[in-house]
C-alpha positions in Angstrom: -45.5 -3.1 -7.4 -47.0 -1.6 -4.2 -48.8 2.0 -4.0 -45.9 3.2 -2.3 -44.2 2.7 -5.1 -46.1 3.8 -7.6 -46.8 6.8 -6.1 -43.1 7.8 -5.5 -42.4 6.9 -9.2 -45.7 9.2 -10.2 -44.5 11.9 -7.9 -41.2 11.8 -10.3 -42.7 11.6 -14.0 -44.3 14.7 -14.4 -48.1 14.6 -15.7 -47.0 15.6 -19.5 -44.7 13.2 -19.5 -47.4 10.9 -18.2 -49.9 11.6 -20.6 -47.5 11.4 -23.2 -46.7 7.7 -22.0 -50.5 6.9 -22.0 -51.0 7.9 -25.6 -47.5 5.8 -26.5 -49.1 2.8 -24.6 -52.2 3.3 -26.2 -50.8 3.1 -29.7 -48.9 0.3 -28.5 -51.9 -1.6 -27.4 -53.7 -1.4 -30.7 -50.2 -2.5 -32.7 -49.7 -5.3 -30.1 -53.5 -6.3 -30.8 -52.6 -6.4 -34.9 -49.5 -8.0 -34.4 -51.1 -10.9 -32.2 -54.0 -11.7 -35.0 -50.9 -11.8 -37.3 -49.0 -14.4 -35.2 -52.0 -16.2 -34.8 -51.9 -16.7 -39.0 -48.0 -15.9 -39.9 -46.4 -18.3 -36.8 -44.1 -18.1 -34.3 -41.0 -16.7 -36.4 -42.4 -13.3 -36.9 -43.6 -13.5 -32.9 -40.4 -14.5 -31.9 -38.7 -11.7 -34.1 -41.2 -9.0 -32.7 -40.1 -9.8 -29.1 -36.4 -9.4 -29.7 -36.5 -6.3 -31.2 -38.9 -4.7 -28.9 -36.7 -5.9 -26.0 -33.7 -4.1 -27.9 -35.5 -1.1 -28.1 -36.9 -0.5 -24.5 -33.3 -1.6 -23.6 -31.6 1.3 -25.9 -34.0 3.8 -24.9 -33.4 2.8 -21.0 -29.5 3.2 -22.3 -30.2 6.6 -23.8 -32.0 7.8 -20.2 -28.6 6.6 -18.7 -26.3 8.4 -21.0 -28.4 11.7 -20.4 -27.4 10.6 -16.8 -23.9 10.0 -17.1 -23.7 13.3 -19.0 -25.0 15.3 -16.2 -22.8 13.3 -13.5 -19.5 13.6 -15.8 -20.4 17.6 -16.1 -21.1 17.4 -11.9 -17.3 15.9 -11.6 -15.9 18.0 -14.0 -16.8 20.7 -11.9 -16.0 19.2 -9.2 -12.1 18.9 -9.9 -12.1 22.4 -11.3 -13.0 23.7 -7.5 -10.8 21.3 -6.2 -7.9 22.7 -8.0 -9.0 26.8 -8.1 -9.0 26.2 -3.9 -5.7 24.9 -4.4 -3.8 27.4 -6.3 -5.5 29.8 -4.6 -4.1 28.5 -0.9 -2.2 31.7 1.2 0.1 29.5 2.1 0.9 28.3 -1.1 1.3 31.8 -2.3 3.5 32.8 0.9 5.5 29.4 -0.3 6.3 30.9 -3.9 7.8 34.4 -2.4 10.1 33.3 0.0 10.5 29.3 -0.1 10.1 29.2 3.5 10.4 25.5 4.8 7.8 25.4 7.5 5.3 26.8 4.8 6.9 23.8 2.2 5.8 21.5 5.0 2.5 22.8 6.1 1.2 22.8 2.2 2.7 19.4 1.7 0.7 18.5 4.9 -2.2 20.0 3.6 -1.9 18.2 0.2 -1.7 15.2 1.6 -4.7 15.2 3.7 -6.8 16.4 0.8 -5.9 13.8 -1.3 -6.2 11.2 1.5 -10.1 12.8 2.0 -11.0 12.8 -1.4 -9.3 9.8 -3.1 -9.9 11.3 -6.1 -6.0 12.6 -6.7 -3.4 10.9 -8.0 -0.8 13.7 -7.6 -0.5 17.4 -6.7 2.5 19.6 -7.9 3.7 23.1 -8.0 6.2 23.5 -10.9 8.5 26.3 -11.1 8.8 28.5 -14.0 12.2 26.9 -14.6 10.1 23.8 -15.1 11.5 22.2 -12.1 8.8 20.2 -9.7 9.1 22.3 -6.3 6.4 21.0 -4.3 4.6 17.2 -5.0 3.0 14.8 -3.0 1.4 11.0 -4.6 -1.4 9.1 -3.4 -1.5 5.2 -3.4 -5.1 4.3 -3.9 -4.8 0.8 -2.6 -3.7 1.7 0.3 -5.4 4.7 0.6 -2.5 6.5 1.7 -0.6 10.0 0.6 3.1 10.7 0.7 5.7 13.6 -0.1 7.4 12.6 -3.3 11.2 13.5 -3.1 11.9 12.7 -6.7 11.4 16.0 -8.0 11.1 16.2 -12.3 11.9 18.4 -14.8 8.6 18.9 -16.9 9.3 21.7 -19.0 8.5 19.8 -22.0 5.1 18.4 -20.7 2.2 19.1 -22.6 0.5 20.7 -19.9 3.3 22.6 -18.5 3.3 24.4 -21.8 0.2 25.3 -22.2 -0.7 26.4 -18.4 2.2 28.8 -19.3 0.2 30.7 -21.7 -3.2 31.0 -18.9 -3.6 34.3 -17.4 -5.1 35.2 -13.6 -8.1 32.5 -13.0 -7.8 30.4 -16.3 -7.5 26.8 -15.9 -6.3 24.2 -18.4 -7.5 20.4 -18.9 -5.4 17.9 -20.5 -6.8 14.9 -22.4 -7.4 11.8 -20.1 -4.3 9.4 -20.7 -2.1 7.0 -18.9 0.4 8.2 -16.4 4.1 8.7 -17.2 7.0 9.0 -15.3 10.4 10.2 -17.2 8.4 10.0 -20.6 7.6 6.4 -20.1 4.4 4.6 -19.0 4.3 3.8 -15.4 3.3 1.0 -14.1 0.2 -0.4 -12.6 -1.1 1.7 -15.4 -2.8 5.1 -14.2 -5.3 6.6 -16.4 -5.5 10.5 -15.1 -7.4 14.2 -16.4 -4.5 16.5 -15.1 -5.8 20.4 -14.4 -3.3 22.9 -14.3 -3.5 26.8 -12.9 -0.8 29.1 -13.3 0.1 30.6 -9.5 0.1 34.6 -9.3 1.7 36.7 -6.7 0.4 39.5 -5.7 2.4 41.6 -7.8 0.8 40.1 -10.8 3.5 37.8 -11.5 3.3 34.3 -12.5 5.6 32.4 -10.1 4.5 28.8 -11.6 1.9 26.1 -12.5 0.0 23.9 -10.2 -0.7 20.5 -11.4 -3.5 18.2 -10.0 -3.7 14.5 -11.6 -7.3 13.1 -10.9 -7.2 9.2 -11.0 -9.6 9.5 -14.3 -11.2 5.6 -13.1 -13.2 7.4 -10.9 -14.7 9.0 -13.9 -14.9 5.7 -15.9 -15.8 3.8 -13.2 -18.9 5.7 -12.2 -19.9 5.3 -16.5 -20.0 1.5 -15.0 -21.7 2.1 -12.2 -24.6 3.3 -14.0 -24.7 1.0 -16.9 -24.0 -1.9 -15.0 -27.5 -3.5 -14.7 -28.1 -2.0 -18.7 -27.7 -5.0 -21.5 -25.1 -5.1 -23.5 -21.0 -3.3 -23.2 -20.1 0.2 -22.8 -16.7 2.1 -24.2 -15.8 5.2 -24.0 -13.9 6.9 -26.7 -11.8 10.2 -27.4 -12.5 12.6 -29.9 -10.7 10.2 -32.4 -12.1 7.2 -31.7 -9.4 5.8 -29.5 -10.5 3.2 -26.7 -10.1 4.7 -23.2 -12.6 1.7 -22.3 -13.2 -0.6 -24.4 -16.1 -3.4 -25.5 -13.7 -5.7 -23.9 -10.5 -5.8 -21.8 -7.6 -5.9 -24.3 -9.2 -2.8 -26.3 -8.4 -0.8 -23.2 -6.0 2.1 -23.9 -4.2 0.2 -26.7 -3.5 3.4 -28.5 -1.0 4.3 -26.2 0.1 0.9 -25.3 0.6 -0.6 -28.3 0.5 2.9 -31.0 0.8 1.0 -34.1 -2.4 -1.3 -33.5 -5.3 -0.5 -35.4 -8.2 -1.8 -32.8 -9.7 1.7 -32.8 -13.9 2.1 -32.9 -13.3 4.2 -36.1 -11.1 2.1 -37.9 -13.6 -1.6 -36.9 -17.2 0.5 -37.0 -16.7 3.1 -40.1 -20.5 3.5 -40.8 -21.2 4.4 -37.1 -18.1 6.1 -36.3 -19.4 8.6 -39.8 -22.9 8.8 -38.5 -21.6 9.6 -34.8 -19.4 12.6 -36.2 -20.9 15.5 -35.7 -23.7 14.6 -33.3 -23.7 15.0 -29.5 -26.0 12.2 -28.8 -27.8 9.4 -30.6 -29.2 5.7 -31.4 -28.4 3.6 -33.8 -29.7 0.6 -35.7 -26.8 -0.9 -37.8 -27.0 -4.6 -39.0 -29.8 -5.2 -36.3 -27.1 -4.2 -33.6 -27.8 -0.4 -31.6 -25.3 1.4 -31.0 -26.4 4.3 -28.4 -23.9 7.4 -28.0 -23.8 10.4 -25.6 -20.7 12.9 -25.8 -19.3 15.0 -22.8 -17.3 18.1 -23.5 -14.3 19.1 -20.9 -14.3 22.6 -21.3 -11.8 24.6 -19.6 -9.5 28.0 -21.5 -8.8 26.4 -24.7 -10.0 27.4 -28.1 -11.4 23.8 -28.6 -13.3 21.3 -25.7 -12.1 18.1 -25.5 -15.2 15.6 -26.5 -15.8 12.0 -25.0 -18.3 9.7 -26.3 -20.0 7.1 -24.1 -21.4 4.2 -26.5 -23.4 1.8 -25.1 -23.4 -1.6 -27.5 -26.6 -3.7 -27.6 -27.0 -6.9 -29.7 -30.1 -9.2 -29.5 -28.3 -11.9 -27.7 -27.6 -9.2 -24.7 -31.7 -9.2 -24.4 -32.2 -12.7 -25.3 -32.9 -13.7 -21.7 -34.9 -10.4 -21.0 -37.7 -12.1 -23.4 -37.2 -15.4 -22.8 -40.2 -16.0 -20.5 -42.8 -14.1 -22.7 -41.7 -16.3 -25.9 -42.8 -19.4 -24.0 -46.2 -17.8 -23.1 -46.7 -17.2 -26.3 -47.1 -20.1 -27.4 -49.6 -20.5 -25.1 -50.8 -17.4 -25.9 -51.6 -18.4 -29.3 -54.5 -20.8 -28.6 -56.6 -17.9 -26.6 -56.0 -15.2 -28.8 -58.5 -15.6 -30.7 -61.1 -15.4 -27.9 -59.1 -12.9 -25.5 -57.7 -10.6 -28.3 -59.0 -7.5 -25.9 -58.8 -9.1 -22.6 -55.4 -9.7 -23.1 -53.5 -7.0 -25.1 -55.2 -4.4 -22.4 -53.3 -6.5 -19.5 -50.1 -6.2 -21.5 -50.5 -2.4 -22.3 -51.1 -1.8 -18.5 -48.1 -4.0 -17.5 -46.2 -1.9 -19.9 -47.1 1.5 -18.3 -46.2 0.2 -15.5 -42.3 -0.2 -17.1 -42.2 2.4 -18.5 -43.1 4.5 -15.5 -40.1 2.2 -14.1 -37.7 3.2 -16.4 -37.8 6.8 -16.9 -37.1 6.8 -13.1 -35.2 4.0 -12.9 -31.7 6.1 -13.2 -33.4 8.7 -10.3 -35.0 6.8 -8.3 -31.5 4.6 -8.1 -29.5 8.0 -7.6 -31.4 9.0 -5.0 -31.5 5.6 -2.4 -28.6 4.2 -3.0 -25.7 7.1 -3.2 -23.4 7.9 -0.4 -23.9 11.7 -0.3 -26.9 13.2 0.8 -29.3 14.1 -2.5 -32.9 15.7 -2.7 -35.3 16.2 -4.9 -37.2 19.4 -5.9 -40.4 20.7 -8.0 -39.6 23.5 -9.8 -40.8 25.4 -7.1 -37.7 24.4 -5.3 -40.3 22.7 -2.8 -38.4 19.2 -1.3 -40.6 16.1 -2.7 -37.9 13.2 -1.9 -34.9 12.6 0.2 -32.5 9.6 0.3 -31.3 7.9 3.5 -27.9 10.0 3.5 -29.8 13.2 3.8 -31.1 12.3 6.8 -28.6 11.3 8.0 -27.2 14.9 7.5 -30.0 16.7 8.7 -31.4 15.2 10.8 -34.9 15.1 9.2 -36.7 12.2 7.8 -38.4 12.1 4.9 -41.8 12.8 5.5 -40.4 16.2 7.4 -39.3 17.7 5.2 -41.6 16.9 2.2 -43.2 20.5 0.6 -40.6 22.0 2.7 -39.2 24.8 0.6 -35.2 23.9 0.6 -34.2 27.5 1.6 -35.7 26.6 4.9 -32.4 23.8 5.4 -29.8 26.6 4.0 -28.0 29.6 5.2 -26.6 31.8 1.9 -23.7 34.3 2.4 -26.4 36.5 1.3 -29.0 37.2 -0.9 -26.6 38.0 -3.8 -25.6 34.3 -3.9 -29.3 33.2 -2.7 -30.6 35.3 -6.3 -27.6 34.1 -8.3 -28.5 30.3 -7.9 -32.0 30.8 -8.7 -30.7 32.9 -12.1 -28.0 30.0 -12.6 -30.5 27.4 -12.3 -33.3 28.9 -14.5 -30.2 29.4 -17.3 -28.4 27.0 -17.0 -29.4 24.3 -15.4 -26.7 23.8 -13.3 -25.8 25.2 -10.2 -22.4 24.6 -7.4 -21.5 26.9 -4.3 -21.0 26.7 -0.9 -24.2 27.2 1.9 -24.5 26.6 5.6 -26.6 23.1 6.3 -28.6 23.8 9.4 -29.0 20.4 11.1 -32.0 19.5 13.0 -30.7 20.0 16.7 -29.2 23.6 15.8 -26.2 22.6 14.9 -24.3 23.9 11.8 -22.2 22.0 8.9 -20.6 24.0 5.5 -21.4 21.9 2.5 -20.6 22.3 -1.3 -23.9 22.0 -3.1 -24.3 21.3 -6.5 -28.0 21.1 -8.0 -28.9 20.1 -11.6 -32.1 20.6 -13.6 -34.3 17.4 -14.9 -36.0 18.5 -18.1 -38.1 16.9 -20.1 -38.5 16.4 -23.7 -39.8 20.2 -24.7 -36.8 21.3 -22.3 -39.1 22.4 -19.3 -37.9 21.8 -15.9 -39.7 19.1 -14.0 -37.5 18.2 -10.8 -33.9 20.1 -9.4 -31.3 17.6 -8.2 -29.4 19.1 -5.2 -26.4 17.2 -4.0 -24.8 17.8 -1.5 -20.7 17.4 0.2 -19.7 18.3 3.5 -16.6 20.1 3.8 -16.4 21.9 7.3 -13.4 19.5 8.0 -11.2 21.7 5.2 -13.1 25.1 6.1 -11.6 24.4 9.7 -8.7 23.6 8.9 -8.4 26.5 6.6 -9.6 29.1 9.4 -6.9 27.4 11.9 -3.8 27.9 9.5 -5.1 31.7 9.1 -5.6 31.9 13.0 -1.8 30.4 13.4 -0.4 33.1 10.9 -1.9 36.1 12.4 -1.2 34.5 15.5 2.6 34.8 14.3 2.7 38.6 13.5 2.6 39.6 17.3 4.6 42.2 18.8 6.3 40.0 20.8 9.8 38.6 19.1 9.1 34.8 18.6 11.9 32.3 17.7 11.1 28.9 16.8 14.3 26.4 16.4 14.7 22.9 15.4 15.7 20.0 18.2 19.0 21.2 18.2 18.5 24.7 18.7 19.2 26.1 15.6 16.9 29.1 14.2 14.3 27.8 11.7 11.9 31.0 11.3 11.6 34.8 13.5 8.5 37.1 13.2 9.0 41.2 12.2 8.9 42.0 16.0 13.0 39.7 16.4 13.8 42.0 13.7 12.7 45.4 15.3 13.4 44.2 18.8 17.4 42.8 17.7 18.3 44.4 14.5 18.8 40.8 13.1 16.6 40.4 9.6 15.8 36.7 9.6 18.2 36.1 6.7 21.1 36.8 8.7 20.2 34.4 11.7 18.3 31.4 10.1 20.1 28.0 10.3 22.6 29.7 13.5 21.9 29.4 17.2 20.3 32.0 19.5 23.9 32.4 21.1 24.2 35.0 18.1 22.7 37.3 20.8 24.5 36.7 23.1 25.6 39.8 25.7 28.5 38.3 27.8 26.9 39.3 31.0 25.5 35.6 32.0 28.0 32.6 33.0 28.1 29.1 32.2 26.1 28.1 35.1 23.3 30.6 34.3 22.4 28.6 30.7 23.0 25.1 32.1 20.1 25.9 34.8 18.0 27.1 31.8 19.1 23.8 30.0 17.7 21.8 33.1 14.5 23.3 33.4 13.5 23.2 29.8 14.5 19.1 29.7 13.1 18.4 32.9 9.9 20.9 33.1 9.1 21.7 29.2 9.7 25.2 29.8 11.7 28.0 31.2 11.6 32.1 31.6 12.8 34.9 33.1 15.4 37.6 32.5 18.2 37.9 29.7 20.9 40.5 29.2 21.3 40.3 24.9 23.0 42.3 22.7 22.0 43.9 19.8 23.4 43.9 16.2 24.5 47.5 17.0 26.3 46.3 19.8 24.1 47.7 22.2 23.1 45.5 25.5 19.5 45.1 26.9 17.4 43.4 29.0 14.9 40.5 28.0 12.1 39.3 29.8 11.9 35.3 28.0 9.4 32.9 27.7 11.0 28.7 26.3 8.7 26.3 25.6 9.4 23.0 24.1 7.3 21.2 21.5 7.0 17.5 21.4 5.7 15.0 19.2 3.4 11.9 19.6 6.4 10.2 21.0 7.0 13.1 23.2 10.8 13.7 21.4 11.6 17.5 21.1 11.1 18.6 17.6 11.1 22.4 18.3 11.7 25.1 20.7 9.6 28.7 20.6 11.0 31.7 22.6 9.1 34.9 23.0 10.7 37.8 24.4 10.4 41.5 24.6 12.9 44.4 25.2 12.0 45.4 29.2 14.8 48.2 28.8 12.2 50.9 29.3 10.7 49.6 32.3 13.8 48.1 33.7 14.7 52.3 33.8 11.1 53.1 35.5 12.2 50.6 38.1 15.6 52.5 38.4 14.2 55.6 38.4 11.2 54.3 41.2 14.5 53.3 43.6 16.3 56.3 42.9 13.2 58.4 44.1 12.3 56.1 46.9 15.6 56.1 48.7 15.6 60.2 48.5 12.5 59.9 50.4 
């Protein structure tokens, strides 16, 4: 191992934890020196056993530091989805949807869907249910392909476990069902889905509930990132429900078999009673059972339920998982055994140092992995909140390398809202240990990104904070696109009248100035065609030259004699644009117009006093 390093490993272990691995070494030194005068007299079995279980144990504690990990990631995701799916029901548009079922706002939210869930490719599907119980809105996302589409086949899921119980939620509250396969009409579909499905009930502003909005996470993502981490760990990992149902199994076929085949009995309770009894009860553990360990962290999904779900990640470890791990120092030792006698201290000191070394190794292993190889940009903190390591992504981010930013104080990168939210992730942090909100990165050449943050505490065994975990997500891409629908909708509320009509010039949507300026509510001329307003006063040949200039130019205006719902005639001055697509076909035509009545008099009134002059 070069200084480099060791020195970024040392910078990570904290100097408690460091002594405290000293002293551990140290007692393992003068064991190790015992047990070597013993092989030397009691022969190679005892040796040989002595190996494998050591191996088994620095495997199952390197499994335990990963299941503290995976704990902390699954809360991180968990987390994630729930803001995910608050920013969701909590979409203007979505709410403007409910009221009036307008179709342009139908299609702007099921454009919107499906370019979250083509960004994220965490979603599986996104629905707005009715309180009839009637699917209104959905979209589905195909992860092979990696593609989202509007899904026409709308369901009645007034019966659905979820449905039901998001019914009961007030204002805010959010409900998370167990993971499970997908179904489709009450029947597994196929390629099986495993999804987490979070629903919030939609409020308008009155206070009523107009419905449920439904997001299915594809839950692999949260299995496969339990494999991700214990990949390069001995042994096989399952995760189990809170009744010791297979959602992963030890080995392919075990996978979901509870709800594929109901009546099987290849369940972790049912084949491992005695650790299934000892895990009850207990968030987190290792176990020695018939020479086998069996290491266990639970995860609770918490959301407005009287009871959290639990998940249990068990990691499985036999001694023919290490075998190989120790395969090398067995045949030194019987070389070993001939010098022993004369390099009993030489050579147990080599071995305790080499085993420092390790274990220094280990307990970082999980971070130092974390923190060079993920996508997202990650940094490390002292409890200070003082930057000590940054991984590539960050950089890439910010613009500043690593040795930049080291002892930089993190605030320095961040704008806060204020110091309201600057205080309250301090509080959260020292309380909690967690942390998620959203800041303003300041990149290195002054430019300015809006990321979602989430920071986590690294404690160690007395619970004191060594190192803050800040990860980070760049979301300016929605925040834009959020800030241009709002821009479009105020841009809609003018006083001008505006009309927008589909390609063949029927009415699709007015503003509150038609109304004023015509009489007309928009109920009473959706789906017809501007002729509705028609005055009389303009001949055939008049429209036919307005025809021409909008198919030939894209646009037309000028003056228009209409008539209003009272019967009364008045001037117009018009502006007709036409609005293409990609293909540059007409999909839409917007007029806006306002009543020139009052200075079409003026001008009357100007002539009348001229010509007495």
């Amino acid at each position: 191992m070069n200084a480099q390093y060791r020195n970024s490993i040392e910078q990570i272990i904290s100097i408690k934890e460091m002594k405290a691995l000293q002293v551990r070494m140290l007692r393992h030194l003068i064991t190790t020196i015992v047990v070597l005068l013993c092989i030397l007299f009691l022969g190679s079995w005892y040796s040989f056993n002595f190996l494998a279980q050591n191996e088994l144990g620095n495997t199952s504690l390197k499994a335990e530091a990963q299941l503290n990990t995976i704990q902390s990631l699954q809360g991180n995701n968990l987390n994630f989805l729930k803001s995910t799916v608050f920013q969701l029901a909590k979409d203007s548009e979505l709410r403007r949807f409910v009221v009036d079922r307008n179709q342009l706002s139908r299609e702007l939210i099921l454009d919107h869907w499906i370019t979250i869930a083509e960004r994220l490719s965490w979603i599986s599907q996104i629905r707005f249910i009715a309180n009839s119980g009637y699917e209104l809105l959905r979209i589905d996302y195909d992860p092979k392909i990696g593609l989202a589409e509007n899904f026409n086949v709308l369901q009645n899921k007034k019966n659905s476990d979820y449905y039901i119980q998001a019914k009961l939620l007030n204002r805010n509250e959010m409900y998370i069902s167990p993971i499970s396969l997908n179904r489709e009409y009450n029947e597994i579909s196929y390629p099986i889905t495993p999804v987490i499905r979070l629903a919030m009930p939609v409020f308008q502003s009155s206070g009523q509930a107009s419905g449920i909005l439904v997001v299915n996470f594809l839950a692999d993502k949260l299995i496969a990132s339990i494999n991700d981490i214990t990949a390069n760990t001995p042994g096989k990992t399952a995760l189990l429900d809170e009744h010791g149902n297979y959602l992963q199994g030890f080995g392919t076929p075990q996978n979901w078999i509870h709800e594929l085949e109901p009546d099987s009995i290849t369940n972790f309770a049912q084949q491992h009673p005695a650790v299934w009894d000892s895990m009850t009860g207990m968030d987190s553990g290792n176990l020695l059972v018939n020479g086998e360990r069996f290491i266990f962290q639970t995860t609770e999904y918490t959301d407005n339920s009287e009871k959290p779900r639990r998940y249990t990640v068990v990691q499985h470890i036999t001694d023919a998982d290490v075998r190989a791990d120790y395969a090398n120092q067995s045949i030194k030792l019987y070389l070993l055994f001939f010098c022993l006698f004369i390099l009993c201290i030489i050579t147990p000191w080599a071995y305790y140092k080499n085993r420092l070394v390790k274990e220094l190794e280990h307990n970082a292993l999980e971070l130092i992995s974390a923190l060079f190889y993920s996508k997202e940009p990650i940094f490390i903190t002292n409890p200070a909140l003082e930057i000590e390591i940054v991984n590539s992504a960050f950089s890439e981010a910010t613009g500043y390398g690593p040795t930049t930013v080291e002892g930089m104080a993190c605030e320095g990168l961040y704008i806060f809202d204020n110091e309201d939210t600057q205080s309250s992730m301090k509080k959260s942090l020292e309380e909690t240990g967690q942390w998620n909100g959203e800041v303003l990165n300041l990149h290195k050449d002054g430019h300015k990104r809006t990321n979602l943050m989430f920071a986590s505490a690294v404690k160690d065994k007395t619970d004191a904070v060594t190192h803050y975990v800040f990860q980070m997500l760049d979301i300016s891409d929605r925040k834009a696109m959020e800030n241009d629908l709002k821009i479009a909708a105020a841009a809609f509320e003018t006083r001008s009248a505006i009309t927008i009509t589909d390609s063949k010039g029927n009415i699709i949507q007015v503003n509150k100035a038609f109304t004023e300026i015509t009489g007309y509510p928009a109920a009473a001329v959706i789906g017809k065609n501007p002729s509705v307003l028609s005055s009389g006063k303009h001949d055939a040949n008049f429209y036919q030259r307005l025809w021409a200039s909008l198919l030939e130019q894209g646009y037309w205006q000028g003056e228009i004699w209409n008539r209003h719902k009272n019967g009364t005639v008045y001037p117009e001055w018009i502006n007709i644009s036409s609005i293409k697509n990609e293909k540059g076909e007409v999909i839409h035509y917007v007029a806006t117009f306002e009543d020139i009545t009052t200075r079409k008099q003026l001008e009357a009134q100007i002539a009348t006093l001229t010509g007495r002059s």
